[in-house]
C-alpha positions as CSV (number, residue, x, y, z in Angstrom):
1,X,-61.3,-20.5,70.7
2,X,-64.6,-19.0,69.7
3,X,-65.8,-20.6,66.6
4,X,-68.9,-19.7,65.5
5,X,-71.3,-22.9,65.2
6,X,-73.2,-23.6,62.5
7,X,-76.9,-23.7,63.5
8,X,-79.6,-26.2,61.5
9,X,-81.9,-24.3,61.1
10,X,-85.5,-25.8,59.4
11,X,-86.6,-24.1,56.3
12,X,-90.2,-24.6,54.9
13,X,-92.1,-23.7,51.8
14,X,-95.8,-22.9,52.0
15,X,-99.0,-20.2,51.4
16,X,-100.1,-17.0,53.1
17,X,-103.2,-17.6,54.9
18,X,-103.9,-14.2,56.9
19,X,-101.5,-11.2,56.7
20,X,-104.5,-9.4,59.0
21,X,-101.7,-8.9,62.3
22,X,-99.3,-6.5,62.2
23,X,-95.8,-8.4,61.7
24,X,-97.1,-11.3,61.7
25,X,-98.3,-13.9,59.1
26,X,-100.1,-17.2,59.1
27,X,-98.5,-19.9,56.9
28,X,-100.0,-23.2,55.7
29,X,-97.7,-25.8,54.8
30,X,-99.0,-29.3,53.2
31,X,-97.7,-31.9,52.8
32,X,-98.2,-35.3,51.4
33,X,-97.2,-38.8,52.4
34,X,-98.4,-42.1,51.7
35,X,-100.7,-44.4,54.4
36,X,-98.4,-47.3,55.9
37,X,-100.8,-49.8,55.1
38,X,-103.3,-48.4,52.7
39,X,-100.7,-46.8,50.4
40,X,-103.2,-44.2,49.8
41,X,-101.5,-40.5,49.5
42,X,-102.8,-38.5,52.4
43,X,-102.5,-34.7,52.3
44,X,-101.7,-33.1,56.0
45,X,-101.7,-29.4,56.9
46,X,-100.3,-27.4,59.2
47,X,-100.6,-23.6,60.2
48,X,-97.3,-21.6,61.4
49,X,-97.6,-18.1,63.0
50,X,-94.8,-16.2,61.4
51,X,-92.8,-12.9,62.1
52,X,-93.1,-10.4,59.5
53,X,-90.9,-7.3,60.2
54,X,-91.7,-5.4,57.5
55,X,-94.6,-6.8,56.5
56,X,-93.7,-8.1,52.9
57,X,-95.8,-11.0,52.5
58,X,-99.6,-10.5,51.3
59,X,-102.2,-12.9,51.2
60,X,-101.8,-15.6,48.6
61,X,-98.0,-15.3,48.2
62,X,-95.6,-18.5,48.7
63,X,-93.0,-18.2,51.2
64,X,-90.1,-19.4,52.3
65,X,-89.4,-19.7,56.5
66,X,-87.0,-20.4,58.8
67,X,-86.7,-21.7,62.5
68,X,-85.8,-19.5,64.9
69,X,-85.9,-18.2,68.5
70,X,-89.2,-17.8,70.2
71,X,-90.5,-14.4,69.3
72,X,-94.0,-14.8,71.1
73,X,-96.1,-17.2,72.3
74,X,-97.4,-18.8,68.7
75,X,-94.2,-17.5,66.5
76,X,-91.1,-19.5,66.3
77,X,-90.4,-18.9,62.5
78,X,-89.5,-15.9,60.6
79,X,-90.1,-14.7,57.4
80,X,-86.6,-15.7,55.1
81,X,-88.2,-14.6,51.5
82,X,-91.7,-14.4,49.5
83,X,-90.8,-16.8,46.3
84,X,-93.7,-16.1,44.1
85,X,-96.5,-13.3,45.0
86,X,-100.1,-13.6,43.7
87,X,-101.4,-13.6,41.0
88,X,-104.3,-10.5,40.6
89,X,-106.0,-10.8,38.1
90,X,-106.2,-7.2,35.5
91,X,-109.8,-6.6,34.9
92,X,-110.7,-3.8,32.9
93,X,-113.8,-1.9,34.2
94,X,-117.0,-2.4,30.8
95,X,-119.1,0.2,30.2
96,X,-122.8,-0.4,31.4
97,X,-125.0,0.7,28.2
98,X,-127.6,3.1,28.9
99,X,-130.5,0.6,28.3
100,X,-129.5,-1.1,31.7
101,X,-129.1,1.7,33.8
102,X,-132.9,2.8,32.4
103,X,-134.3,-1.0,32.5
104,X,-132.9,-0.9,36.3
105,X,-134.3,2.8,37.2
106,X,-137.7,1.6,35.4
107,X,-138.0,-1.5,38.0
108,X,-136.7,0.2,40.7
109,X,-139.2,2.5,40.4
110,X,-141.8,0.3,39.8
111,X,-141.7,-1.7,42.6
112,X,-142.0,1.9,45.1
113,X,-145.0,2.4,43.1
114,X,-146.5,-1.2,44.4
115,X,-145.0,-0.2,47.4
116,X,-147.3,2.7,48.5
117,X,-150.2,1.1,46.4
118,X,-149.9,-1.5,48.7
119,X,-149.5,1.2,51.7
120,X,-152.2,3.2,50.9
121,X,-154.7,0.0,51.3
122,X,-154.1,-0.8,54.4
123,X,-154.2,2.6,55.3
124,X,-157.7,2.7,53.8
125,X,-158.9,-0.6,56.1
126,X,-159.1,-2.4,52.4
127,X,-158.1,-5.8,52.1
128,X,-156.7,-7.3,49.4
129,X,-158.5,-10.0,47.9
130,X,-157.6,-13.3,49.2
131,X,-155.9,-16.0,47.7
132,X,-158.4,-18.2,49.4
133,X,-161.0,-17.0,47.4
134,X,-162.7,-19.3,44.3
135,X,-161.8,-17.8,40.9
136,X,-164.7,-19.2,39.4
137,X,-167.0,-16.9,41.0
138,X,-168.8,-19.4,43.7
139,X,-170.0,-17.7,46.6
140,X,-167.8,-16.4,49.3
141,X,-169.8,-19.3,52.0
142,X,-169.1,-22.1,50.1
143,X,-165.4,-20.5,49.8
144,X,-165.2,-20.2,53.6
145,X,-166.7,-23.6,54.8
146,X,-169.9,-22.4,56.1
147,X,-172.0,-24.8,53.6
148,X,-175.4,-24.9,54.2
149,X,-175.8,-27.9,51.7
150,X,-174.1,-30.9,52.2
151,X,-172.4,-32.2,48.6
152,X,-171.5,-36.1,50.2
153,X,-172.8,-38.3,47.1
154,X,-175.5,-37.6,44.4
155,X,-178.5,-39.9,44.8
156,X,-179.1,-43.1,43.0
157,X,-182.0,-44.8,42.2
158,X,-180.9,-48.9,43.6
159,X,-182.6,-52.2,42.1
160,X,-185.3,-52.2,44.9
161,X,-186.8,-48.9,44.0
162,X,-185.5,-46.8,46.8
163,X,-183.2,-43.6,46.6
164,X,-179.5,-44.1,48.5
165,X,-176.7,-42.5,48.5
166,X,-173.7,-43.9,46.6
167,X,-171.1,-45.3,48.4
168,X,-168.0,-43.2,49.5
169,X,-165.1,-44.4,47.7
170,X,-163.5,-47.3,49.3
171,X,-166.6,-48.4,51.4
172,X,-169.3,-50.8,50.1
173,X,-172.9,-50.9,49.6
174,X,-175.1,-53.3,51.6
175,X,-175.8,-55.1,48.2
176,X,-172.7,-55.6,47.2
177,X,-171.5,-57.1,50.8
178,X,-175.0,-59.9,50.2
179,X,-173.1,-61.3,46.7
């Protein structure tokens, strides 16, 4: 009277996530079902900690697994095949022409040269020039703010014979406020 029972077992279809653990693989499964009321398709995935004994499955593959007894705390499927494995891509390695690896020594080089230029003047106590500075050759205390001379508004000669200043812009002269 022992018959052996048949045992449902789940079996799911999905992608290698992480194959980092050893015997152990992380599987996402989608799927896809549509809204109740919406009737929009909505996308759902899930992530299944998987026992791997012989550590077949690699990143990328699609696998097939299978419900089974609790193994550990996160692993209650094991690994039943690997269906397709990844795709890796054959590149063959170019050869880099001589005029890059010069153009690339050339810069390199270069910018060590700027590099203890720039080393050597501080060194010195030498500042650089600064950015600040005018290029049209005005003095350095007109540069730094330290104006002596006050540049508001050149003088105008007004209808009454006196010398005033013109107005800044959006203010008015007394004259114009009296028309």
């Amino acid at each position: 009277m022992t018959q052996e029972q048949a045992v449902n077992r789940k079996a799911r279809v999905g992608t290698v996530v992480s194959d980092v653990n050893d015997q152990t693989i992380v599987v996402e499964i989608e799927r896809a079902s549509r809204h109740r009321i919406y009737r929009k398709v909505i996308r759902q995935t899930k992530k299944y900690h998987v026992h791997d004994p012989n550590n077949e499955a690699t990143r990328g593959d699609v696998v097939r697994i299978e419900e089974c007894r609790p193994i550990s705390k996160l692993k209650r499927f094991r690994l039943v095949e690997v269906l397709t494995e990844r795709a890796v891509a054959e590149v063959a390695p170019e050869e880099i022409g001589q005029e890059v690896v010069d153009e690339v020594q050339r810069s390199a080089s270069r910018a060590a040269e700027e590099a203890e230029a720039e080393a050597e003047a501080a060194a010195d106590g030498a500042e650089a020039p600064s950015a600040e500075a005018p290029s049209d050759g005005a003095p350095a205390a007109e540069a730094s703010g330290d104006e002596t001379t006050s540049e508001a508004a050149p003088a105008v000669e007004s209808s009454d014979g006196e010398t005033a200043s013109e107005p800044a812009a959006g203010e008015s002269s007394d004259d114009e406020k009296a028309e």
